[in-house]
C-alpha positions in Angstrom: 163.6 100.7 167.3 161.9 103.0 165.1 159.8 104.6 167.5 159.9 103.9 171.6 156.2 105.1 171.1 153.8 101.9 171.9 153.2 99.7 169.1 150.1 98.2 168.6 149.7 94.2 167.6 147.2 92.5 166.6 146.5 89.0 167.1 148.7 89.6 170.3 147.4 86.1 171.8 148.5 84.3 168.7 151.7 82.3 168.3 153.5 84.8 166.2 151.9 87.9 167.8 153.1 87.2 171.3 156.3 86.3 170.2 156.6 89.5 168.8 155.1 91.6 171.4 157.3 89.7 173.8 160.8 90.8 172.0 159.2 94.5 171.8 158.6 95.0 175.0 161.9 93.1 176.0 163.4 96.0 173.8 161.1 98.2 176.3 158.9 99.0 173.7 155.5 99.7 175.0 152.8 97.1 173.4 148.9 97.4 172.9 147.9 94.0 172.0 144.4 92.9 170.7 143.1 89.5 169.7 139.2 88.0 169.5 140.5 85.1 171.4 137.9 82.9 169.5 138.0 79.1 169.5 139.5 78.3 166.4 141.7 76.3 168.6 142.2 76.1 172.1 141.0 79.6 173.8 143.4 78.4 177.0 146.7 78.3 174.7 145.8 82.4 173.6 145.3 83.1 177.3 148.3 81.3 179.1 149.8 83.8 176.1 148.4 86.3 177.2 148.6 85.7 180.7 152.6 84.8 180.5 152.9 88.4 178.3 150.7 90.8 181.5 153.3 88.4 184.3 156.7 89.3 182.6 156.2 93.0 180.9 153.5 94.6 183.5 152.2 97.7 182.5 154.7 97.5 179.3 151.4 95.5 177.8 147.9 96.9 177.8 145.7 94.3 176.2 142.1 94.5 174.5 139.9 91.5 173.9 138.5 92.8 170.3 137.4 91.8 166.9 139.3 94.2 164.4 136.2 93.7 162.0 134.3 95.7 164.0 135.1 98.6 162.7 133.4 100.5 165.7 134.2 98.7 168.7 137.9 98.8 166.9 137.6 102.8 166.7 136.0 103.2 169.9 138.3 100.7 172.4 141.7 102.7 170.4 140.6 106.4 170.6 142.5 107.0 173.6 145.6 104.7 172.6 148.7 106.3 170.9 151.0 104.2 168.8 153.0 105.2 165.5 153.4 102.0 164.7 151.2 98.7 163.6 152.2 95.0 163.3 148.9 93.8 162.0 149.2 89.8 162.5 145.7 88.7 163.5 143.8 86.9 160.4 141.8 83.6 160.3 144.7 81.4 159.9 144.9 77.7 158.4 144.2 76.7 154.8 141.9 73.4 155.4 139.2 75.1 157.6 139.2 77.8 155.1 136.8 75.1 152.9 134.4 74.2 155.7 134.3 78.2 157.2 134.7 80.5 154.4 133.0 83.1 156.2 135.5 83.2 159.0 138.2 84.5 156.8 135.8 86.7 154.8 134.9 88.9 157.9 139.0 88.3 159.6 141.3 88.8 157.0 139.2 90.8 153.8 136.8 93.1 156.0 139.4 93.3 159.2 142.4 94.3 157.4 140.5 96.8 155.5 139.8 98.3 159.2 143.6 98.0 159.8 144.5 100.4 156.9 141.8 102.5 157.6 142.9 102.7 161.0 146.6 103.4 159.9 145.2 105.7 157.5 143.3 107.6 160.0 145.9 107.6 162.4 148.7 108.5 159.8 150.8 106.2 161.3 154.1 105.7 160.5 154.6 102.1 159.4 152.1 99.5 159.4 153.7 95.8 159.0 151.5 93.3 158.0 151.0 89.4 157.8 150.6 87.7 154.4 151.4 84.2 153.5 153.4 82.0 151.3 150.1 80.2 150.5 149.8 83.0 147.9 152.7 81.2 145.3 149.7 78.3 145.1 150.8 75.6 143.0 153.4 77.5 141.6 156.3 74.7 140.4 159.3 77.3 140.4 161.3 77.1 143.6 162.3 78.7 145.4 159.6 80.6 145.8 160.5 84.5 144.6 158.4 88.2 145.4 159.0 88.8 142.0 157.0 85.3 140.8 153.5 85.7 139.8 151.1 84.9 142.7 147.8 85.4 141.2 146.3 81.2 141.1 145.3 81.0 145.0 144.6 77.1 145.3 142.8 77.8 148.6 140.4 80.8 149.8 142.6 81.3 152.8 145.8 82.3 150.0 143.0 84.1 148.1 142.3 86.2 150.9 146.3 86.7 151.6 146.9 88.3 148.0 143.7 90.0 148.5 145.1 91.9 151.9 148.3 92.3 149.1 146.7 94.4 146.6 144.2 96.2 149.3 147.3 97.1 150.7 149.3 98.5 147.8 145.9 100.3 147.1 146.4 102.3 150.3 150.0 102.7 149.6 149.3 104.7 146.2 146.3 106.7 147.6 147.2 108.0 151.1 151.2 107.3 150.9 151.3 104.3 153.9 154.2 103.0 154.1 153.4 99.7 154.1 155.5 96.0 154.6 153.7 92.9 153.8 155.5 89.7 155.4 154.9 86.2 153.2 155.3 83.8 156.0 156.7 80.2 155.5 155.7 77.4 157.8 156.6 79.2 161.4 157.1 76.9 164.1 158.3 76.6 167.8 157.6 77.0 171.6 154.3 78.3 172.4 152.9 77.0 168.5 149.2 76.3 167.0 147.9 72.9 167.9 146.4 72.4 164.2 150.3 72.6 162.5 151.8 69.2 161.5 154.3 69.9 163.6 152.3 69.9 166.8 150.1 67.4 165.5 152.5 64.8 164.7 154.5 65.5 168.3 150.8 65.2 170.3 150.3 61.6 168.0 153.6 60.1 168.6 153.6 61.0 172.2 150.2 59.5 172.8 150.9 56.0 171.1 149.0 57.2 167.8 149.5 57.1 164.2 150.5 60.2 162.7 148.3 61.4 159.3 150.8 62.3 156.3 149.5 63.4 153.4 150.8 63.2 149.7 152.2 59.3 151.0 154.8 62.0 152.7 156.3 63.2 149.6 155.8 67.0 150.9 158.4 69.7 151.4 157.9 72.8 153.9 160.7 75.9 154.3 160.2 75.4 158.3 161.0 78.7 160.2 161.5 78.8 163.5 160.0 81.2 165.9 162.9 83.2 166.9 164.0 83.5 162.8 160.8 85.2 162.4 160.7 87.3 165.3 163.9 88.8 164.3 162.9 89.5 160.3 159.7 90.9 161.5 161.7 93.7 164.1 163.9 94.7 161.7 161.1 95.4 158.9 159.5 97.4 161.7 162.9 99.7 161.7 162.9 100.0 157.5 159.4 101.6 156.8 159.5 101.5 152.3 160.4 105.2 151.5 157.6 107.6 149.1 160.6 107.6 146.9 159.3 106.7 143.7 162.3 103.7 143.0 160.7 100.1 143.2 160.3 98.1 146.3 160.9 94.5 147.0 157.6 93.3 145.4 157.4 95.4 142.4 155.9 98.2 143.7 156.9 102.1 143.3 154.5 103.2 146.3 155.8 102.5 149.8 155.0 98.9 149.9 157.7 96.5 150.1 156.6 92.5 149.7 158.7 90.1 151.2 159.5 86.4 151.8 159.9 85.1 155.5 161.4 81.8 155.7 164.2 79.7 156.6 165.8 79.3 152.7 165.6 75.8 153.3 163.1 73.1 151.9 162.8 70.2 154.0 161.3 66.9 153.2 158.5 66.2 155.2 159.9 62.6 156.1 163.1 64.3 157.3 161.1 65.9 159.6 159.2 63.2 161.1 162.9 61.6 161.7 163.8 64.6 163.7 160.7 64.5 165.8 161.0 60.8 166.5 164.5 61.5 167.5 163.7 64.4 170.1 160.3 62.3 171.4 162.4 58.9 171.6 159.4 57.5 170.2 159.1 56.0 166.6 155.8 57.2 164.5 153.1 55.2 163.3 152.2 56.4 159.8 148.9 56.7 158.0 149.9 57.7 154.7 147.2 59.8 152.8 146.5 61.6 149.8 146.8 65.3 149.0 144.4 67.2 150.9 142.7 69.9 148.8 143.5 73.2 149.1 147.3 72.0 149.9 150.6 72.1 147.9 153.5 69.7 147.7 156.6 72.2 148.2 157.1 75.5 149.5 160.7 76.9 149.7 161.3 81.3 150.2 163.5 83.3 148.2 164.7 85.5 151.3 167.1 87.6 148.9 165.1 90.7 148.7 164.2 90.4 153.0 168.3 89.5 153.5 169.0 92.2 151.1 167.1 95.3 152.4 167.5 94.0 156.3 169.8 91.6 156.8 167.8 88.9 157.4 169.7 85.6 158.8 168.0 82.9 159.7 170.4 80.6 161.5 167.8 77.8 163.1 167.8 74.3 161.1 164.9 72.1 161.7 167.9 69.7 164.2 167.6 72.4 166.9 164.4 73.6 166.2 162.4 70.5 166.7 163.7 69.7 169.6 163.2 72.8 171.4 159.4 72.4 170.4 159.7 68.9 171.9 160.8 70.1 175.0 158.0 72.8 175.4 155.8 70.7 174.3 156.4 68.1 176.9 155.9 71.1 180.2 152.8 73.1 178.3 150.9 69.4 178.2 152.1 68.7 182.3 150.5 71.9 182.9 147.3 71.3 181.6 
């Protein structure tokens, strides 16, 4: 790794934070992990987390219950933490509840990732990775998806935001040198996942005896990444901090701010992956087919050239093995409940 140092993640209780602090500190990387733990969705899914992180990696993992967008109580509860490092995933996540809690997203991901660069700023760290989203493309109808495509017609304040935490980062990147790596995340699923993704949706409906909502009458498509694909494209960004070098980044930029995609390079037909999940449940779905929901898009699908390229990102997990290892969590989390 690039520094044995502790690394500090935020949004440590989430589903791509713990993954991540989990393979660090399997690495024996040293992890401070913070997360709000608010109630977005189920607080008891962030704390068995949590819980499962503190069992396995002991005093590897030193966590804070905090609210980066206090800029004080972030200061305060870090002053006597070292860390060169910063994987800054915490944010408001989810693009419908964006339109009935703007606010939410206003203070998480505009005002709290300004605090993350200042903090890396003040701290002079020596890479800060942080999360974007593929949201950002809107309704682009290029695919795949590219970092070189324009991304400035957000169809959702939760994408607006994303691009905003984009430029506020390269800001920091020409004025105080950063290095900085944002991450445009495609559809991440797996073990230990958010209840309010289709994926865990659909498998809690069709397990349950009820019908499953798909929207656009199912004529969607998703670049589904599983957990362990990310995981591994997010470590080895940590390793490549963008050099003060003057040449331009993946991105466009000539500060040290690379931009890249994080998916699995494949589009898959939302149908298709229904049939996958009715194959690992043994249950057939019931469908309520619906119209586009607003805010949405019909097809996202990542350019990972410029991610493969500069780390040799491989994703190697199709939706066939994926899904089913979801299933099969799925099936123990819920008989521990």
């Amino acid at each position: 790794m690039l520094s044995q140092s502790a690394i500090l993640v935020t949004g440590a209780a989430g589903f791509i934070g713990a993954a991540v602090a989990e393979a660090l500190m399997a690495k024996g990387t040293p992890v401070i992990g913070i997360d709000n733990m608010n109630d977005y969705y189920a607080v008891s899914l962030k704390e068995a987390r949590r819980d499962r992180l503190a069992a396995r990696f002991g005093n590897l993992f030193t966590f804070h219950q905090l609210d980066f967008s206090d800029m004080d109580r972030l200061t305060a509860t870090l002053e006597p933490c070292r860390f060169e490092v910063i994987v800054h995933l915490g944010a408001q996540a989810g693009v419908r509840y964006s339109l009935e809690n703007p606010q939410a997203y206003v203070t998480s991901n505009l005002a709290g990732h300004v605090n993350m660069l200042e903090l890396a700023r003040a701290r002079q760290v020596a890479h800060m990775v942080y999360a974007s989203s593929s949201s950002v493309y809107g309704g682009n109808a290029k695919l795949p998806f590219a970092v070189e495509d324009r991304a400035d017609h957000p169809v959702s304040l939760y994408a607006a935001t994303k691009k905003a935490d984009e430029l506020m980062s390269e800001t920091y990147a020409h004025l105080f040198r950063i290095p900085l790596t944002g991450l445009r995340f495609f559809t991440v699923y797996g073990p230990w996942g958010r209840p309010d993704m289709a994926l865990w949706k659909f498998a809690e409906r069709i397990l349950s005896g009820r019908p499953i909502e798909v929207y656009n009458q199912g004529e969607m498509y998703r670049d589904f990444t599983y957990i362990d694909d990310i995981v591994g494209g997010v470590l080895a960004c940590i390793d490549r901090p963008p050099a003060d070098d003057g040449q331009e980044k993946a991105g466009g930029s000539i500060k040290p701010h690379s931009l890249y995609n994080i998916g699995n390079h494949r589009s898959e037909h939302l149908m298709r992956l229904i049939e996958v999940l009715e194959e690992a449940c043994g249950v057939r779905a019931e469908l309520q087919l619906l119209p586009m929901q607003p805010g949405d898009v019909e097809a996202t699908y990542a350019d990972i050239t410029a991610l493969t390229s500069d780390t040799g990102y491989t994703p190697s997990t199709p939706i066939e093995v994926g899904v089913p290892r979801f299933v099969d969590w799925y099936r123990g989390y819920v008989r521990t409940l």
